[in-house]
Structure formats: structure tokens, C-alpha cells
C-alpha positions in Angstrom: -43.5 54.1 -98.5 -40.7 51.9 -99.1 -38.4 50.2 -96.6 -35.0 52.2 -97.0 -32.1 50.0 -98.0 -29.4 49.6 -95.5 -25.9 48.8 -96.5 -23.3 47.7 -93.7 -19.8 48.3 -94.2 -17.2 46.5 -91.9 -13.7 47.2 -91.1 -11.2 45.2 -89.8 -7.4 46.7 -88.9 -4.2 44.3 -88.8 -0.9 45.5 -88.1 2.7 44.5 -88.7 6.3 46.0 -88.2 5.0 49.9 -88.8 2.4 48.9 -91.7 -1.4 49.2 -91.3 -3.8 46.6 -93.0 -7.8 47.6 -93.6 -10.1 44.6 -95.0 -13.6 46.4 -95.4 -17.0 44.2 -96.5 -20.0 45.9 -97.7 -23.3 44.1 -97.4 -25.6 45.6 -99.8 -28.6 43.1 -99.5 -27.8 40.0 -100.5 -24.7 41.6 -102.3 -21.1 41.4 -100.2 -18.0 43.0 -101.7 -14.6 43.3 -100.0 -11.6 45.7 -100.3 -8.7 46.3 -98.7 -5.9 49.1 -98.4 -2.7 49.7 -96.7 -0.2 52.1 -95.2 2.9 52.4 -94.0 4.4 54.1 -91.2 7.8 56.6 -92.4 9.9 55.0 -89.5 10.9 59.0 -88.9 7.2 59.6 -87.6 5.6 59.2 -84.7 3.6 55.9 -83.8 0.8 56.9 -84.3 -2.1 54.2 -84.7 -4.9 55.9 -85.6 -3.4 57.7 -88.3 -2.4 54.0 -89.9 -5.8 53.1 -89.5 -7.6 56.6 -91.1 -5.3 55.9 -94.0 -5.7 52.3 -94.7 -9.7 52.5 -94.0 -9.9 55.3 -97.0 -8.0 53.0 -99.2 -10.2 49.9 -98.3 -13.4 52.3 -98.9 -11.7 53.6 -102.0 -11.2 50.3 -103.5 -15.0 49.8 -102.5 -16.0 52.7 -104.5 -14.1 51.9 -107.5 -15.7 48.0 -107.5 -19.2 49.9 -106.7 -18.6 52.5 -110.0 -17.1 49.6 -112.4 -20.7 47.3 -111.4 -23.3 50.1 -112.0 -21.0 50.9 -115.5 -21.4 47.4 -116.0 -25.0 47.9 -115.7 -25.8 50.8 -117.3 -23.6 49.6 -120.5 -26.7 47.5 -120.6 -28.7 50.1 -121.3 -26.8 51.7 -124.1 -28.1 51.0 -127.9 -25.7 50.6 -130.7 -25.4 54.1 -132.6 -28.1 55.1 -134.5 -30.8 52.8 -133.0 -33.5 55.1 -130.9 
């Protein structure tokens, strides 16, 4: 059996006047990406941290995604043949 692949994503929060930063890495193998997201506290709502931080970690993991899709369309682009050619 194979070794299973591990992939390691990392999250890092910063904050600043009522608006949440998320820098995510993946390591995939020898492969690192990075993304990043944001939100921003409605100054009529509660401080509530954690809620920043949910937010701006979906965004950093959705701008992971969308870099993860756009490489494997990349690749499999690769694998198309012109119209016509079998």
C-alpha cells in the first residue's frame, strides 16, 4: 500500500481597528501555496473575535481552493486533444 499524502494547511490571524486578517499556507509535498482573506467587523456588532477569525479563515481557504481548481485545470488542459484528433 502506498504512503497517504499529507497536506498541512496553516493559518495565521492579524487584527487591526475592527478588521480580521487570515494568511493560510498549504504544503502539499514539496508544493506551498498561500492565500489570504479578510473581514471586517460592522462597528454596530458585537466584538466578537472568533467570528473575524471563522470569516477571514473561509476566505483564506477559499482563495486556496480557487488557486488548487485553476492548477489541476491547468493540468488537465494538458490532456485535452485539438477537436477531431482521438
Amino acid at each position: 500500500m502506498d504512503e497517504p499524502r499529507v497536506w498541512t494547511v496553516e493559518i495565521a490571524f492579524s487584527e487591526d481597528a475592527g478588521r480580521t486578517r487570515a494568511d493560510a499556507w498549504l504544503r502539499a509535498g514539496s508544493r506551498q501555496l498561500s492565500g489570504w482573506g479578510r473581514s471586517r467587523r460592522n462597528p454596530v456588532d458585537p466584538d466578537v473575535p472568533a467570528v473575524g477569525e471563522e470569516l477571514a479563515a473561509s476566505r483564506a481557504l477559499l482563495d486556496l481552493a480557487h488557486q488548487l481548481v485553476g492548477e489541476a485545470l491547468d493540468v488537465v488542459e494538458t490532456f485535452a486533444t485539438e477537436p477531431g484528433e482521438q
